[in-house]
N, C-alpha and C positions, 0 to 999 in steps of 0.2 A: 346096262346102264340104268333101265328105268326101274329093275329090282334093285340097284346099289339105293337111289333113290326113297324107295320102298322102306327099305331094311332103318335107311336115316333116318326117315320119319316115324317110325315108330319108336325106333328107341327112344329119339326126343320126346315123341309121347310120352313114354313110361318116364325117362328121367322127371320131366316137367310134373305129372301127375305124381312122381315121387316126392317130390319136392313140395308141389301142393298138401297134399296127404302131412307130411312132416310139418307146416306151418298149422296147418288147424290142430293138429294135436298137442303141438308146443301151445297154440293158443286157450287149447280145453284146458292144457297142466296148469299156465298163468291162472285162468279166470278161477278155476276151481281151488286152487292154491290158498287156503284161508289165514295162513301163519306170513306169508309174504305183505310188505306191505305194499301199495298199488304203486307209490313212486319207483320200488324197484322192481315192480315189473314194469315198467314203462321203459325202464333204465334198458333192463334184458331187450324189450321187444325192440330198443332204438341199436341194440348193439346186433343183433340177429338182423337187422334189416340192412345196418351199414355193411354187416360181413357179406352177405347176399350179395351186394352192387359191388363189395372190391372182390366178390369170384367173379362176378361176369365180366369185369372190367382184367382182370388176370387172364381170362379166357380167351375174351374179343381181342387181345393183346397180341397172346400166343398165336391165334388163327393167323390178324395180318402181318407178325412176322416171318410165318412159314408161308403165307401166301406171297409175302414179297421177296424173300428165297427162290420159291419157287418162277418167281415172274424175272427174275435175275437167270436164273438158269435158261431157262427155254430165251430169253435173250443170249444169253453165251452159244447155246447148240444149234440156233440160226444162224449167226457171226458166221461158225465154223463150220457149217452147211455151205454157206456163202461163200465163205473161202475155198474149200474144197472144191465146190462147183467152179468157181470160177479155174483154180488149178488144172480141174480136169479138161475143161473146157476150151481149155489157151491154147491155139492153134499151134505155138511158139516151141511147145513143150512135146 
């Protein structure tokens, strides 16, 4: 469990540092860019930043709907632990 761990945090590394790495070179193409004029790179860098926050905002989404799937399930498979046990249990039976 503490290599699954391990394995996470690295890739997150690599992703994040991919990610960084892609903004300073988009940001070397703007600046160096001499036919562009500054307004519309302002425009680009304001749409590259909003697209940024609606991935993370799509992602954060994703995670807490399959985490609350999952928090539904492990509720259902206790239910019917519970039931079961008690079934088994019942002197009656």
């Amino acid at each position: 469990m503490n290599n699954e761990n391990t394995d996470n945090g690295m890739i997150l590394f690599i992703n994040v540092a991919g990610v960084l790495i892609a903004y300073v070179l988009l940001a070397i193409s703007l600046w160096l860019s001499t036919e562009v004029p500054l307004s519309t790179k302002g425009y680009w860098g304001m749409g590259i930043v909003l697209l940024t926050i609606s991935l993370i905002n799509v992602v954060k989404y994703r995670f807490d709907w399959k985490l609350s799937g999952d928090r539904i399930q492990r509720i259902e498979d206790a239910k019917n632990e519970k039931i079961l046990e008690d079934f088994v249990s019942d002197p009656k039976a």
